[in-house]
N, C-alpha and C positions, 0 to 999 in steps of 0.2 A: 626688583632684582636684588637677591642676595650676596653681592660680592664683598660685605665689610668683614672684617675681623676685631679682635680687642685683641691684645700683646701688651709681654709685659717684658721689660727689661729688670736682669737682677744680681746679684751680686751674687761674688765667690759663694758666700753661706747659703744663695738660694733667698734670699730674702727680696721681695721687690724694689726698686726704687723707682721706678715709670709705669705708668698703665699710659697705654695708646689708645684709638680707635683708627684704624688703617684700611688702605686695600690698595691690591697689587703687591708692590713691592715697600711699600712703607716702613715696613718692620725694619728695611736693611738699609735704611738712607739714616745719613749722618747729616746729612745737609739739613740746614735749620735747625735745628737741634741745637737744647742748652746744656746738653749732657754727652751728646755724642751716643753711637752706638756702642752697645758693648759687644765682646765677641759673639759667632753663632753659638754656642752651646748656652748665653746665655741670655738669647729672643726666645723666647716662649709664646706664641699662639693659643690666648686662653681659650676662645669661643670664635670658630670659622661657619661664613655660611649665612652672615646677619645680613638684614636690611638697614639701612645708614640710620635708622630710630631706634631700633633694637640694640645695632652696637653702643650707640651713644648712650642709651638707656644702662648699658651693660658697665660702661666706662666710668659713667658718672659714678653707680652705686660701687664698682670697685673701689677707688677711687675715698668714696666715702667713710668705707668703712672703720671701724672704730679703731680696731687693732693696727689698720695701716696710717689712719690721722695719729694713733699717740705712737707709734714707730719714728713716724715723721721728726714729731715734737720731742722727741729723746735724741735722736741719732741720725737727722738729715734723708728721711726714708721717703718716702712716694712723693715723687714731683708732683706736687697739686697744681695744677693748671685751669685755667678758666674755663668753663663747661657751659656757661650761660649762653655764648654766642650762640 
């Protein structure tokens, strides 16, 4: 069943600071969260329609990426969070 998504929460300038992997209404819960939600215009829905490997596949290499790890390491940018579970 394909009901996952990846989402990304972001900042005024458009720039990331969370990558998710969700379904349902994930995107719009603040509960659990070390960041909180940010307002709707700025949840963004990268990739809808995945299977729960595919998004997690999708989340991790977001996630990874080079320009979003030295973002991070400058200026407090993508919540890196643990993917190995």
């Amino acid at each position: 069943m394909n009901r996952f998504y990846v989402y990304a929460f972001l900042r005024r300038d458009g720039s990331p600071y969370y990558i998710g992997k969700g379904s349902g209404g994930r995107i719009n819960q603040s509960k659990g969260r070390c960041c909180g939600a940010p307002p709707e215009n700025r949840r963004v829905k990268i990739k809808e329609n995945l299977g729960e490997k595919e998004a997690f596949d999708l989340e991790r290499e977001l996630i990874s990426k080079e320009n979003w790890k030295e973002y991070n390491r400058n200026r407090q940018g993508v919540k890196i969070h643990d993917t190995k579970k």
